[in-house]
Structures are given as structure tokens and as C-alpha cells.
Biopython code that builds the backbone (N, CA, C, O; Angstrom):
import numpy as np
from Bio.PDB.StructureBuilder import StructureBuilder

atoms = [
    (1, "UNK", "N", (114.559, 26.104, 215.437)),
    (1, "UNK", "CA", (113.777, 26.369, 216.621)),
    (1, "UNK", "C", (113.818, 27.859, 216.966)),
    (1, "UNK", "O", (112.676, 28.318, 216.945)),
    (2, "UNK", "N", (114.659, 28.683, 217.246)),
    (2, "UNK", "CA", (115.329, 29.584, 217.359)),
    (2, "UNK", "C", (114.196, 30.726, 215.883)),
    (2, "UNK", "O", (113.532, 31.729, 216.147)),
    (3, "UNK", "N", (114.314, 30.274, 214.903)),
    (3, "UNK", "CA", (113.146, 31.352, 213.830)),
    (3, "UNK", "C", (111.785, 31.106, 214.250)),
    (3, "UNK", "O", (110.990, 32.044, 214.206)),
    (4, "UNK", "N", (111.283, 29.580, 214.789)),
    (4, "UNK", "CA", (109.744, 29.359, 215.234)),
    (4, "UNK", "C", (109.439, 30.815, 216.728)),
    (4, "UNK", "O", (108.625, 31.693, 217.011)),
    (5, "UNK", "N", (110.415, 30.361, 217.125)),
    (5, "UNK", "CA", (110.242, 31.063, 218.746)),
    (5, "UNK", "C", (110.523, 32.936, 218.070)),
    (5, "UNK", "O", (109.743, 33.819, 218.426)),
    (6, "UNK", "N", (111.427, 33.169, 217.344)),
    (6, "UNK", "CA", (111.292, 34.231, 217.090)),
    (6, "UNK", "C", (110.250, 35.289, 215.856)),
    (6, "UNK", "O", (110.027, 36.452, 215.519)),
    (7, "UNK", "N", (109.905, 33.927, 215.581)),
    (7, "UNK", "CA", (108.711, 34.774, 214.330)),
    (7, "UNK", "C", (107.202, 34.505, 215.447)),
    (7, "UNK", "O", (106.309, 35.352, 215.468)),
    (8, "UNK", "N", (107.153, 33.654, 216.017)),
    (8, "UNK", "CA", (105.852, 33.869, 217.231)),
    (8, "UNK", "C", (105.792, 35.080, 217.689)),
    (8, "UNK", "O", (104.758, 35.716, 217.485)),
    (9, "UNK", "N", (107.186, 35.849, 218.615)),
    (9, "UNK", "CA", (107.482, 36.344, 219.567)),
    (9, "UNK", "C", (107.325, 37.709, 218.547)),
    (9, "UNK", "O", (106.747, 38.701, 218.992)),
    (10, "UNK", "N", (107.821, 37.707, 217.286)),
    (10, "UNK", "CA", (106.847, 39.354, 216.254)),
    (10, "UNK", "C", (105.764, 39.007, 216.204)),
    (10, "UNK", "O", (105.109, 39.579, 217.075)),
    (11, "UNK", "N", (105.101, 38.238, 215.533)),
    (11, "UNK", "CA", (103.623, 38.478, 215.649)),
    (11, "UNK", "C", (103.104, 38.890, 216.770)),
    (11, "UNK", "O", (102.646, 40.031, 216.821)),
    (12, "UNK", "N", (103.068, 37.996, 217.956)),
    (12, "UNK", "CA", (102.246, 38.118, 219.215)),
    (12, "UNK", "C", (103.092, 39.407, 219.832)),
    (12, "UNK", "O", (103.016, 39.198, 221.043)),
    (13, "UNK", "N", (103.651, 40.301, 219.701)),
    (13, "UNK", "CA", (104.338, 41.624, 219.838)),
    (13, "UNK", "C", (102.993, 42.380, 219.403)),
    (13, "UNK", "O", (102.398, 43.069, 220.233)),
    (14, "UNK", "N", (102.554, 42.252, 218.176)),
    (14, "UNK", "CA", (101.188, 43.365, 216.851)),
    (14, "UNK", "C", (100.196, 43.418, 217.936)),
    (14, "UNK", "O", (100.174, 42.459, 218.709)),
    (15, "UNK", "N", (99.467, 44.277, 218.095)),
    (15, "UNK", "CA", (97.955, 44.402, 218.770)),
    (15, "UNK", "C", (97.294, 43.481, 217.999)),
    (15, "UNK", "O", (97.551, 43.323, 216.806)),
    (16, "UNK", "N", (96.361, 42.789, 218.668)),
    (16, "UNK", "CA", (95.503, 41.651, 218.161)),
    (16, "UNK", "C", (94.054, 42.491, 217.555)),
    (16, "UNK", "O", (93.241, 41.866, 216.875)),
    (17, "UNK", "N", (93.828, 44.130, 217.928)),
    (17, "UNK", "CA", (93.131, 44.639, 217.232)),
    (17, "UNK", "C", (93.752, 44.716, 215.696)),
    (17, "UNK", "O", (92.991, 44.447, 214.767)),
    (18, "UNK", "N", (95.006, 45.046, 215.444)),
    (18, "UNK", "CA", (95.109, 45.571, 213.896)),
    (18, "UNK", "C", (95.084, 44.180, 213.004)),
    (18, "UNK", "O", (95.727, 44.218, 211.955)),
    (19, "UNK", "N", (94.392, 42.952, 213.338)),
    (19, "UNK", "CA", (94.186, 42.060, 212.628)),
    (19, "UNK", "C", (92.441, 41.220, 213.043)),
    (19, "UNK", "O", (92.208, 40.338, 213.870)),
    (20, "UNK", "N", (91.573, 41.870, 212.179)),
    (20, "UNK", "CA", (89.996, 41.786, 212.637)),
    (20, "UNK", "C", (90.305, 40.448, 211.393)),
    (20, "UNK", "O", (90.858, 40.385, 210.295)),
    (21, "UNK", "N", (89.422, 39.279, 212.527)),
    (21, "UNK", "CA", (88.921, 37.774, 211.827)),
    (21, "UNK", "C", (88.000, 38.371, 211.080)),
    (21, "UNK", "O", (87.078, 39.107, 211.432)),
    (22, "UNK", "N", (88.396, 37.906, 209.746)),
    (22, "UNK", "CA", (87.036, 38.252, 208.853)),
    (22, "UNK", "C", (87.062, 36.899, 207.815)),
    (22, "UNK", "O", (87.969, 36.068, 207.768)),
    (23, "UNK", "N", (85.938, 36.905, 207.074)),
    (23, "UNK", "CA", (86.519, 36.069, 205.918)),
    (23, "UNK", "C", (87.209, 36.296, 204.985)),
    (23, "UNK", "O", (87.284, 37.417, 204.483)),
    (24, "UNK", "N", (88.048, 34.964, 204.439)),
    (24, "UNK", "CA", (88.863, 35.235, 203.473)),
    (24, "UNK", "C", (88.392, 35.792, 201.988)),
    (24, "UNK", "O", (87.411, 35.552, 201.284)),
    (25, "UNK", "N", (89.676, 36.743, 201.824)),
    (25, "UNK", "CA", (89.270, 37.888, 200.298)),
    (25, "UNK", "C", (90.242, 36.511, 199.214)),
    (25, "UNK", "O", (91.176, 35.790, 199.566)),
    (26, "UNK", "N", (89.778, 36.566, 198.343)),
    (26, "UNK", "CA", (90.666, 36.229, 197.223)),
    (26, "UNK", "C", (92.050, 36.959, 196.649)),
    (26, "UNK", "O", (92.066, 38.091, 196.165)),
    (27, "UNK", "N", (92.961, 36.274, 196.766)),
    (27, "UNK", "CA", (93.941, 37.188, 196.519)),
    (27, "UNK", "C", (94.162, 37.122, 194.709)),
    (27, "UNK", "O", (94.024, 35.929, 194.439)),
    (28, "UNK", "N", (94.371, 37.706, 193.724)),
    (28, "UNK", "CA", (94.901, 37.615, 192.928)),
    (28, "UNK", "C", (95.848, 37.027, 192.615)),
    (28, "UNK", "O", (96.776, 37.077, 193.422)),
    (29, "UNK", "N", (96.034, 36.313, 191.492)),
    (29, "UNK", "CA", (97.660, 35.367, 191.392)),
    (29, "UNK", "C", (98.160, 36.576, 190.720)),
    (29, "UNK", "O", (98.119, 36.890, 189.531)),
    (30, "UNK", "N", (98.729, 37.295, 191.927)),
    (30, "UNK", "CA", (99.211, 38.922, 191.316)),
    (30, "UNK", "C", (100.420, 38.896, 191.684)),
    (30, "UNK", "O", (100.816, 40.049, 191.856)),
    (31, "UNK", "N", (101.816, 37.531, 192.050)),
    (31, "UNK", "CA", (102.435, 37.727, 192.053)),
    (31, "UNK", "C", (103.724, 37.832, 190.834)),
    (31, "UNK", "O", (104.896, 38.192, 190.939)),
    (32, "UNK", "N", (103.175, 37.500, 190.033)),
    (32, "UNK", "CA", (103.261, 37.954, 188.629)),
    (32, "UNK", "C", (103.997, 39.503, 188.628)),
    (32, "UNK", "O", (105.215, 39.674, 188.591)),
    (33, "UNK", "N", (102.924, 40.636, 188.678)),
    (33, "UNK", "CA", (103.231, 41.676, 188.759)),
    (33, "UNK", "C", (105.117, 41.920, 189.882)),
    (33, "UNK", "O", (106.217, 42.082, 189.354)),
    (34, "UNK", "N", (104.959, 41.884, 190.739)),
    (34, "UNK", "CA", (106.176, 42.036, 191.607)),
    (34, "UNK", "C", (107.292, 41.017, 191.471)),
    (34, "UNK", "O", (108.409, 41.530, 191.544)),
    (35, "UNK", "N", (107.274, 39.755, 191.300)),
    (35, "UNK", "CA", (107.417, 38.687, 191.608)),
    (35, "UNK", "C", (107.405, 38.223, 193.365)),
    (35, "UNK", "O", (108.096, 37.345, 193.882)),
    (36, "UNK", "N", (106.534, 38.998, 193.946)),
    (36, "UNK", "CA", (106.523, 39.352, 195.231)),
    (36, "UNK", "C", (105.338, 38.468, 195.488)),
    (36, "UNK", "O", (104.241, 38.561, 194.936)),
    (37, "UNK", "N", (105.813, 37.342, 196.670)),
    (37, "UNK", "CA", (103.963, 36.431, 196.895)),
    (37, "UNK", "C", (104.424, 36.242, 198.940)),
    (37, "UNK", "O", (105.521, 36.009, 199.447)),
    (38, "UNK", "N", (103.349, 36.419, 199.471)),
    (38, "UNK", "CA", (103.497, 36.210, 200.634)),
    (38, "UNK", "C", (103.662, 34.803, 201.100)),
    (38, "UNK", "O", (103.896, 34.478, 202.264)),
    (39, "UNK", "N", (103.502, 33.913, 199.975)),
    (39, "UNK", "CA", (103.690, 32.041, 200.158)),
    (39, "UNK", "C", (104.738, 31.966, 199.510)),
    (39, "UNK", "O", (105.241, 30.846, 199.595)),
    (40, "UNK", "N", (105.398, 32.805, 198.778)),
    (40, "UNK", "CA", (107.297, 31.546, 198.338)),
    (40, "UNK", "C", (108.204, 32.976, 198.837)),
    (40, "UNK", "O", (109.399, 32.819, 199.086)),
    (41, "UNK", "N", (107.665, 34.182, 198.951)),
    (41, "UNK", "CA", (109.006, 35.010, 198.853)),
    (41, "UNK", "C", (109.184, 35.607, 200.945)),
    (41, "UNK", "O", (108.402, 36.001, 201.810)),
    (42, "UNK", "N", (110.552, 35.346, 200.860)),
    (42, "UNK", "CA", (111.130, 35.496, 201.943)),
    (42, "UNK", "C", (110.570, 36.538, 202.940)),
    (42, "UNK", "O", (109.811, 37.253, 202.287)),
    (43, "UNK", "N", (110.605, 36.953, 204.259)),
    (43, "UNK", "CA", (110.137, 37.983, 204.723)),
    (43, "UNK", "C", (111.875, 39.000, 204.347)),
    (43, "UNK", "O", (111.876, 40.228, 204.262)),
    (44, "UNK", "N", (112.733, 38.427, 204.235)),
    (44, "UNK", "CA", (114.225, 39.250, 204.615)),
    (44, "UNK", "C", (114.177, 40.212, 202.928)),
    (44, "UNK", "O", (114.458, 41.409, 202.878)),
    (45, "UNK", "N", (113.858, 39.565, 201.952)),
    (45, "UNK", "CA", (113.680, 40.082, 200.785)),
    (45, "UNK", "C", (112.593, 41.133, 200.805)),
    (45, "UNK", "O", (113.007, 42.277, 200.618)),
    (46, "UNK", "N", (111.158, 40.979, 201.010)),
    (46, "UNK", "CA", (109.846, 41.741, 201.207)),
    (46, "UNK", "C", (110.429, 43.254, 202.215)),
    (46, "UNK", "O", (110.033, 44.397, 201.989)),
    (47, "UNK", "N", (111.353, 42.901, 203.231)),
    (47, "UNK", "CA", (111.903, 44.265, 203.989)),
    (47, "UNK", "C", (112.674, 45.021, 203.091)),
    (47, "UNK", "O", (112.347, 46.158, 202.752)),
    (48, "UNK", "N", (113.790, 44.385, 202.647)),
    (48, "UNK", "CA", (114.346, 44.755, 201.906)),
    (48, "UNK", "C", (114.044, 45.768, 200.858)),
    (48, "UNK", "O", (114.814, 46.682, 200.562)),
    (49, "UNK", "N", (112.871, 45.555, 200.308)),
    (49, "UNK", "CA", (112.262, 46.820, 199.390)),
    (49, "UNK", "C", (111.413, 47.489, 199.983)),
    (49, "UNK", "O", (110.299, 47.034, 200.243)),
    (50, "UNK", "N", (112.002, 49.338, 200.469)),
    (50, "UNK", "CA", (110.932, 49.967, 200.885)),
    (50, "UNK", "C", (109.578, 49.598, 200.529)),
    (50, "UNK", "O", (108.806, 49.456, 201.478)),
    (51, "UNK", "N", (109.168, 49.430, 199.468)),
    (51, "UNK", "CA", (107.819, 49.351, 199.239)),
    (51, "UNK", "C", (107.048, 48.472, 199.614)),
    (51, "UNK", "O", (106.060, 48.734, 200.300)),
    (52, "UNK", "N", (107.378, 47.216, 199.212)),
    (52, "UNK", "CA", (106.890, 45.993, 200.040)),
    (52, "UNK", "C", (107.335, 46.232, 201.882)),
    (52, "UNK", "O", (106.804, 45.628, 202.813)),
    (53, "UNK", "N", (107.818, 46.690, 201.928)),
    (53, "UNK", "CA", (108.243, 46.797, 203.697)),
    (53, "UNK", "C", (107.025, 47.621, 204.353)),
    (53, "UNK", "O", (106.716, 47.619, 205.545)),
    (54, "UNK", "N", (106.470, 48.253, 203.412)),
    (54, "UNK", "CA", (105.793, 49.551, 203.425)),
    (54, "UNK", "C", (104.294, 49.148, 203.486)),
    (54, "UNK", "O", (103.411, 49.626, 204.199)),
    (55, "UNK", "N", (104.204, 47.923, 202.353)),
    (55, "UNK", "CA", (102.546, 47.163, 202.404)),
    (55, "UNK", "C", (102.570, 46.221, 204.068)),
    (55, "UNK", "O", (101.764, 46.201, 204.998)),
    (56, "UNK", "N", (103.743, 45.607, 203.869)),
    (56, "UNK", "CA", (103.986, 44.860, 205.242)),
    (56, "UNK", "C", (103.476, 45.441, 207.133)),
    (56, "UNK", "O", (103.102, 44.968, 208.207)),
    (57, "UNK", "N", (103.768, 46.567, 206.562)),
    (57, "UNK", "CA", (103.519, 47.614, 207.756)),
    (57, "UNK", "C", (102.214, 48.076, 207.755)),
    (57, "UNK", "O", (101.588, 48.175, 208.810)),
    (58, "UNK", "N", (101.682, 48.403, 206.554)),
    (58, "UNK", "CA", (100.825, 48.976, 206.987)),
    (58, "UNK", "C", (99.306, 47.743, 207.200)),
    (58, "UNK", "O", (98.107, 47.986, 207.336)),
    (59, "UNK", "N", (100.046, 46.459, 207.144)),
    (59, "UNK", "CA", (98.335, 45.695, 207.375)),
    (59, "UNK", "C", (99.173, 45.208, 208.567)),
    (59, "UNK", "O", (98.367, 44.767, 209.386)),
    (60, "UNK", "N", (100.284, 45.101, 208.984)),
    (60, "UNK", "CA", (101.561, 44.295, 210.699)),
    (60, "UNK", "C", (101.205, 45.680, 210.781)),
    (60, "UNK", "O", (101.361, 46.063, 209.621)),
    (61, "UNK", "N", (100.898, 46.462, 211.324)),
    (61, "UNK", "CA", (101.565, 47.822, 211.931)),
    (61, "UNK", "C", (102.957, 47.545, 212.704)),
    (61, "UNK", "O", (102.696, 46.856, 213.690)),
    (62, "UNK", "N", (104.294, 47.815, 212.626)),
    (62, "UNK", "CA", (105.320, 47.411, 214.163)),
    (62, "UNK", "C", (106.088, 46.310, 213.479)),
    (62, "UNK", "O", (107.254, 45.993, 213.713)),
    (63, "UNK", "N", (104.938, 45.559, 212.250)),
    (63, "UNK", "CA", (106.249, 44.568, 212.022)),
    (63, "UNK", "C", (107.549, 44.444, 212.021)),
    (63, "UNK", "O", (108.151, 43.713, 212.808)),
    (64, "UNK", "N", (108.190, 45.281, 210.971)),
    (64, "UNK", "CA", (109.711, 45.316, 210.905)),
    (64, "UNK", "C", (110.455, 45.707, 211.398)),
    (64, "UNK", "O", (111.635, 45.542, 211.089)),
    (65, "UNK", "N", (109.971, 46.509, 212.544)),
    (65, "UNK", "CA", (110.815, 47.255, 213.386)),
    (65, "UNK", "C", (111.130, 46.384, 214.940)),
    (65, "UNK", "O", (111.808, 46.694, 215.919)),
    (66, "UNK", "N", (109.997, 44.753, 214.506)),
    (66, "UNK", "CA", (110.537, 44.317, 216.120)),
    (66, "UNK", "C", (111.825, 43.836, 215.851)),
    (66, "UNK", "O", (112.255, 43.562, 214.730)),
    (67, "UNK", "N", (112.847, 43.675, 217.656)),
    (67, "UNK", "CA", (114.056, 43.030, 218.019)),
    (67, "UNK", "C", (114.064, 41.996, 216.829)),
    (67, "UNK", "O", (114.851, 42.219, 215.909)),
    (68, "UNK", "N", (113.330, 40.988, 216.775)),
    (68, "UNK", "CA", (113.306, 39.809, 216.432)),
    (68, "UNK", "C", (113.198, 39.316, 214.736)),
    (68, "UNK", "O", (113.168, 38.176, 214.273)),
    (69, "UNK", "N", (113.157, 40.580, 214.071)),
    (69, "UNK", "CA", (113.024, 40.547, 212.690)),
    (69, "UNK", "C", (114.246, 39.694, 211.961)),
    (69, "UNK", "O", (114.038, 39.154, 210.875)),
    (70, "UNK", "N", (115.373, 39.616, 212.540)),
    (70, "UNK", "CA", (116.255, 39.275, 212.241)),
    (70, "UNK", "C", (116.115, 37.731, 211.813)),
    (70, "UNK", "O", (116.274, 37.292, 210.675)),
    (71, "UNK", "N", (115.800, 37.041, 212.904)),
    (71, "UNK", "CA", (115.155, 35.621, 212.836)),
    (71, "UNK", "C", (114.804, 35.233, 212.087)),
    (71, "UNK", "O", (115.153, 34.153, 211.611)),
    (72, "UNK", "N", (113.698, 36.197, 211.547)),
    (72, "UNK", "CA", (112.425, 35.643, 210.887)),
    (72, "UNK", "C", (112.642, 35.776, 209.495)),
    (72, "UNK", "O", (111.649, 35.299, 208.947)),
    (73, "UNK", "N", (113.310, 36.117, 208.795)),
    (73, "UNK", "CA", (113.668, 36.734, 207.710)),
    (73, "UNK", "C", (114.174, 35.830, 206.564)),
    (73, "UNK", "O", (114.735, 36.337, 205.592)),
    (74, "UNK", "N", (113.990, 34.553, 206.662)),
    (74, "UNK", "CA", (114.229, 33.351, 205.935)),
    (74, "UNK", "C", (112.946, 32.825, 205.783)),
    (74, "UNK", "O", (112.548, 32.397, 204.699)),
    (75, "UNK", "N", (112.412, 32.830, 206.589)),
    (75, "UNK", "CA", (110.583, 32.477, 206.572)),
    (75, "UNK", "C", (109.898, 33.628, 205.704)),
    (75, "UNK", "O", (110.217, 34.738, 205.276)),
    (76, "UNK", "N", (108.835, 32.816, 205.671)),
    (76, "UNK", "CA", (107.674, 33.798, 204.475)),
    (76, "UNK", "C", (106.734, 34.333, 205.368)),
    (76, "UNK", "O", (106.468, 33.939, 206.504)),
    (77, "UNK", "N", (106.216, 35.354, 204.681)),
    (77, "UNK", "CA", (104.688, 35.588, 205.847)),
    (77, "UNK", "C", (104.019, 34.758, 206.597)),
    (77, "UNK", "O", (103.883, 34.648, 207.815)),
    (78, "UNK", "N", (103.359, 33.819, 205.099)),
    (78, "UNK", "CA", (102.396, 32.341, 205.311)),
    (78, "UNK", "C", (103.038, 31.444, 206.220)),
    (78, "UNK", "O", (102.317, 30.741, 206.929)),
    (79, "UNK", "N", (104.213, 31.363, 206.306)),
    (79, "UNK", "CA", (105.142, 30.410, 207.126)),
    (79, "UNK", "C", (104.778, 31.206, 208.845)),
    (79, "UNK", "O", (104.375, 30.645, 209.863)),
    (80, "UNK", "N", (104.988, 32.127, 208.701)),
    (80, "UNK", "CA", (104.316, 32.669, 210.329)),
    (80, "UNK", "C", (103.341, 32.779, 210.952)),
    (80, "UNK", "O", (103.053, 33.187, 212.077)),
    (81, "UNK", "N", (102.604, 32.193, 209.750)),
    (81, "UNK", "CA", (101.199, 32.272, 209.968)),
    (81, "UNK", "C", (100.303, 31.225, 211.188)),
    (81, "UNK", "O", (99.338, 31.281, 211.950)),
    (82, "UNK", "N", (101.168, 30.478, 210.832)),
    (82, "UNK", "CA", (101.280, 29.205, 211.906)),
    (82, "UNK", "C", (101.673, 29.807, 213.365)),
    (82, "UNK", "O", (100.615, 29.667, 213.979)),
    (83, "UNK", "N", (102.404, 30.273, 214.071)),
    (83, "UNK", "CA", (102.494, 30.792, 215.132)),
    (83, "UNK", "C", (101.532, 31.858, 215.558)),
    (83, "UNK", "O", (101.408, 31.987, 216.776)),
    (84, "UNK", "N", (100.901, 32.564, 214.868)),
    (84, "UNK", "CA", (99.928, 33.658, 215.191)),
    (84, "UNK", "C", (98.313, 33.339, 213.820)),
    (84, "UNK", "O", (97.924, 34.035, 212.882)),
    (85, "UNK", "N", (97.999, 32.500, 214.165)),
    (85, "UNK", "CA", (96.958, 32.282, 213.245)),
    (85, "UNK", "C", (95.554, 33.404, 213.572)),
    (85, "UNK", "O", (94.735, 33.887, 212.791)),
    (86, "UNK", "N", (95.683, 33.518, 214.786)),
    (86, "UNK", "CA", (94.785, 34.726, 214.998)),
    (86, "UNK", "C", (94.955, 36.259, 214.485)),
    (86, "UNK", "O", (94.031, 37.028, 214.219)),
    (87, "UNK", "N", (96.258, 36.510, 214.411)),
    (87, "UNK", "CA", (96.414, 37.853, 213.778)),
    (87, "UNK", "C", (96.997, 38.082, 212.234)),
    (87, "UNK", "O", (96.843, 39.036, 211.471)),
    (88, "UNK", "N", (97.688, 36.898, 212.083)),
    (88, "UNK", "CA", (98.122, 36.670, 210.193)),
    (88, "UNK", "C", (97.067, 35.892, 209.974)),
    (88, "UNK", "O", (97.159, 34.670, 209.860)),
    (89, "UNK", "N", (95.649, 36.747, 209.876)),
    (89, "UNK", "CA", (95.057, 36.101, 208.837)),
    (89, "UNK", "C", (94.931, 35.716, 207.389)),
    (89, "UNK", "O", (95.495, 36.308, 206.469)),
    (90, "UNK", "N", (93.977, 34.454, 207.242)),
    (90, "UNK", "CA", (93.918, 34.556, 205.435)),
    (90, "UNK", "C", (93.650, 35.682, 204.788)),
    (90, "UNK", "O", (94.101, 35.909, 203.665)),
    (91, "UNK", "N", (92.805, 36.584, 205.509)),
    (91, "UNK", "CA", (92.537, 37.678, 204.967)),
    (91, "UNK", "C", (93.546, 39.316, 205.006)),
    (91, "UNK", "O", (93.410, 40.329, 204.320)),
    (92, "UNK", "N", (94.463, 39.012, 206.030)),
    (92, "UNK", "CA", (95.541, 40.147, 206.444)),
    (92, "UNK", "C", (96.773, 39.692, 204.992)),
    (92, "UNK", "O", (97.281, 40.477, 204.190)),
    (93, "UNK", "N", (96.929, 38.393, 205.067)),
    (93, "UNK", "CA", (97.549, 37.993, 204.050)),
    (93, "UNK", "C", (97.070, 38.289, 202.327)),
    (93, "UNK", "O", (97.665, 38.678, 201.323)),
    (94, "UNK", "N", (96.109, 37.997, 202.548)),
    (94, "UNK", "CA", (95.306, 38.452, 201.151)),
    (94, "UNK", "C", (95.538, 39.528, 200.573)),
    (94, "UNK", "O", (96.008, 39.539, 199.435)),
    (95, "UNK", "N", (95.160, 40.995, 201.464)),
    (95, "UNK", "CA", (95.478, 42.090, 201.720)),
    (95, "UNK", "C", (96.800, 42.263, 201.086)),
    (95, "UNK", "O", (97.044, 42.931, 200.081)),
    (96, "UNK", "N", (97.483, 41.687, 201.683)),
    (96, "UNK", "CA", (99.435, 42.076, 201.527)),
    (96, "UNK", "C", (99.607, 41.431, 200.146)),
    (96, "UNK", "O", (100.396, 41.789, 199.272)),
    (97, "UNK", "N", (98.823, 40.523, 200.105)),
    (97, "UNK", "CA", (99.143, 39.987, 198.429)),
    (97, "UNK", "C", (98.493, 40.809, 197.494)),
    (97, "UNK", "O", (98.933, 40.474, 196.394)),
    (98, "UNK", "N", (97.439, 41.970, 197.327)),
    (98, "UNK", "CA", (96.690, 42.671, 196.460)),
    (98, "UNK", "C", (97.404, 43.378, 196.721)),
    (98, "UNK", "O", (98.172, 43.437, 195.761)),
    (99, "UNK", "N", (97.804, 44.236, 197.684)),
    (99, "UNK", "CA", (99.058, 45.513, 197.916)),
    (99, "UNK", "C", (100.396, 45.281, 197.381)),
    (99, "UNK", "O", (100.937, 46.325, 197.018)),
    (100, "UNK", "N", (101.077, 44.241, 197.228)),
    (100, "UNK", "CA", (101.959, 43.666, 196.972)),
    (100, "UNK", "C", (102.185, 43.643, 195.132)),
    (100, "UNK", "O", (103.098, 44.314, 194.650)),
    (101, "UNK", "N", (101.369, 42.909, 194.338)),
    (101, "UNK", "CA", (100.659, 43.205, 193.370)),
    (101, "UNK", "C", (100.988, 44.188, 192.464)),
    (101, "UNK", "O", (101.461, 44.185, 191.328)),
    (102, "UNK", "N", (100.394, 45.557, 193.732)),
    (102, "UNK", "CA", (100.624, 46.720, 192.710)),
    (102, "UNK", "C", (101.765, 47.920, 192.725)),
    (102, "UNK", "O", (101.808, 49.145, 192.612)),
    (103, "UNK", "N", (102.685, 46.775, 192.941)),
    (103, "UNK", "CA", (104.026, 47.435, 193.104)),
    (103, "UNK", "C", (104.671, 46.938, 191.444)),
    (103, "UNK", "O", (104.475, 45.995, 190.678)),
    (104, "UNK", "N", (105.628, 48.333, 191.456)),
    (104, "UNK", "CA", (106.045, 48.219, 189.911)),
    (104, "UNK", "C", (107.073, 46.659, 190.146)),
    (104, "UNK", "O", (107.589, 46.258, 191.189)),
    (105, "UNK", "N", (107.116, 45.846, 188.344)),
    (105, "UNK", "CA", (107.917, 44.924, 188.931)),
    (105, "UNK", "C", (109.717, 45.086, 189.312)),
    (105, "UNK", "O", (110.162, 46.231, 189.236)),
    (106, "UNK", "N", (110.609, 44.055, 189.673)),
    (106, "UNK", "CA", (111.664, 44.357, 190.036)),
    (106, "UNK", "C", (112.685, 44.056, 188.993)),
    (106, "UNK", "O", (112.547, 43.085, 188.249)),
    (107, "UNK", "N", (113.616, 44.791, 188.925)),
    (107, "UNK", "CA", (114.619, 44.137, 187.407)),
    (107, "UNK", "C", (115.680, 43.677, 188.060)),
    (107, "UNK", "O", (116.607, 43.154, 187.442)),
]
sb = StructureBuilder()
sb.init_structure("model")
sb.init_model(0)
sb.init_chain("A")
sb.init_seg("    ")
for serial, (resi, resn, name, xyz) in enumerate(atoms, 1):
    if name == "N":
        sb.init_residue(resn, " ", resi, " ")
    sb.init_atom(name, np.array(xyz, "f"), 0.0, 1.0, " ", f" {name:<3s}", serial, name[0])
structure = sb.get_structure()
């Protein structure tokens, strides 16, 4: 209960401008490249590597830096998606999965 209430409480933190409803982009099954996917891999792992922390931010602007990151960090993106369906869109997600992608992979 305690990660639901605190992965809501980051999202709905983001300006509801830096996430425009659009339709959904196709993401590439590009998690291949990283082994990095916004549907199985952790948010606590994705911080963890500047770089992915770095795609994370720049489509969340504020993400990782809220109080509440701590929480959330066992959950996946897609898993938060559910509490803020208006601003983690299919398409903000999409985004993070093509950015994600083209990160070198991890050894």
C-alpha cells in the first residue's frame, strides 16, 4: 500500500504539461539492446544507471529527485502507470523505451 500511495504521490508531483496525450508510438522490442524495458525492469535499477536515470528525466522531468522515489523503486514504470494514467502515457513510455534502447548494453 505504502509503494501504490507513494508512486501516485511522484507522478502527480510532474506538471501534467510535460506529458501531452497523444497517440501511442510503437516502441521497439529494443530491450534487447540495454536489457533495459520499462514493463519488467525495476524503477530502483533504471536510477541506478546515470544514463537510463537520464532518459527517465528527461521525458518525468523531477522524476528521481522526488521525496518518494524511495518507495517506488521495486515497481516498474508501466506499474505506475496505473496511478497517473494521464501523465505516464503509452506514448511517454514508448519514448523511454526508444531512449532506453539506445543505451550501450550492460555487462
Amino acid at each position: 500500500m505504502r509503494i501504490m500511495i507513494a508512486a501516485a504521490l511522484i507522478v502527480s508531483a510532474v506538471p501534467a504539461a510535460a506529458f501531452a496525450q497523444t497517440a501511442p508510438a510503437t516502441a521497439p522490442a529494443a530491450a534487447a539492446a540495454t536489457g533495459y524495458s520499462v514493463e519488467d525492469t525495476d524503477i530502483g535499477t533504471l536510477l541506478d544507471d546515470p544514463a537510463a536515470k537520464a532518459v527517465i528525466d528527461k521525458h518525468i522531468p523531477g522524476f528521481s529527485t522526488k521525496d518518494q522515489i524511495d518507495m517506488a523503486r521495486s515497481m516498474t514504470l508501466k506499474g505506475i502507470q496505473q496511478y497517473a494514467p494521464d501523465m505516464v502515457t503509452d506514448k511517454v513510455l514508448s519514448d523511454i523505451q526508444v531512449d532506453l534502447s539506445k543505451l550501450p548494453v550492460k555487462k
